[in-house]
C-alpha positions in Angstrom: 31.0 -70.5 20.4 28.5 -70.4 17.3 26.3 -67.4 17.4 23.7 -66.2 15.1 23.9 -62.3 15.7 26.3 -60.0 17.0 26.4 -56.8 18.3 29.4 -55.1 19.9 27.7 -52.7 22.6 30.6 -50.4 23.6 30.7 -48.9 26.6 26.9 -48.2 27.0 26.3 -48.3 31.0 23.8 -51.2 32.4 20.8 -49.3 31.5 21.2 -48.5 28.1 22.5 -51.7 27.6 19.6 -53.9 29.0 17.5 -51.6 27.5 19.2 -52.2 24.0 19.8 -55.9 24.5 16.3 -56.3 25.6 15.1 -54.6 21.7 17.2 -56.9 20.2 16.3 -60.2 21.8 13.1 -59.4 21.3 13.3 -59.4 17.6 15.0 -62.3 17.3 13.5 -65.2 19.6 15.7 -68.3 20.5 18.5 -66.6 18.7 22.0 -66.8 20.2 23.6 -63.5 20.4 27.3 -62.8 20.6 27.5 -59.4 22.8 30.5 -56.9 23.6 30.1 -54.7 26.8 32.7 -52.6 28.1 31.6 -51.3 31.0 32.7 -52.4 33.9 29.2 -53.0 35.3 28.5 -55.7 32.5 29.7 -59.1 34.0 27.0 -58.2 37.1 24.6 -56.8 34.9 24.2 -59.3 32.0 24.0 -62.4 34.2 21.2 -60.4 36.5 19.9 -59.0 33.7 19.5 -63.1 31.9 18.5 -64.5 35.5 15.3 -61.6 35.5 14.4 -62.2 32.2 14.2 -66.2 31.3 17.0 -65.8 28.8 19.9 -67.9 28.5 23.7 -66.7 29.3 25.5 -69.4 27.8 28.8 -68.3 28.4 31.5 -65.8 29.3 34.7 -64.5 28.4 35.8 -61.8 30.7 39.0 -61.3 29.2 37.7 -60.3 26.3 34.3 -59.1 27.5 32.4 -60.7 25.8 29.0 -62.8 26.5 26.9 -65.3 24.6 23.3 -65.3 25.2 20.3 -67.1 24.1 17.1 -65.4 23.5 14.2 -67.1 25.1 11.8 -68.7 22.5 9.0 -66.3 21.8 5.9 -67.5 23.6 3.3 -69.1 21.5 -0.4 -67.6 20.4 -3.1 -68.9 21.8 
């Protein structure tokens, strides 16, 4: 899948890793990011994680651990 950013995470647990991901996403709205997680927690947290926040998990590959995710669109100034 076509991504504009990458960034391979590790094995940083959920909360680092939201915490992270959330930094990232931030700075680039409506991006899609390719992200490697290792830990085990990941397929559960990253979909949650997507769900809670209005972004966009486009896809999965659990063999390889590896998600796709689209940044929301930054909201616009009044």
């Amino acid at each position: 899948m076509n991504h504009d950013l990458e960034w391979h995470a590790g094995d940083l647990a959920c909360g680092d890793l939201v915490l992270e991901l959330r930094r990232r996403v931030r700075a680039a709205p409506g991006q899609i990011f390719k992200v490697t997680a290792l830990d085990p927690g990941a397929p559960a947290d990253l979909p949650a994680w997507c769900r809670m926040t209005g972004h966009h998990l486009l896809q999965h590959d659990p063999a390889a651990s590896v998600f796709w995710i689209q940044a929301k669109p930054s909201a616009p100034t009044p």
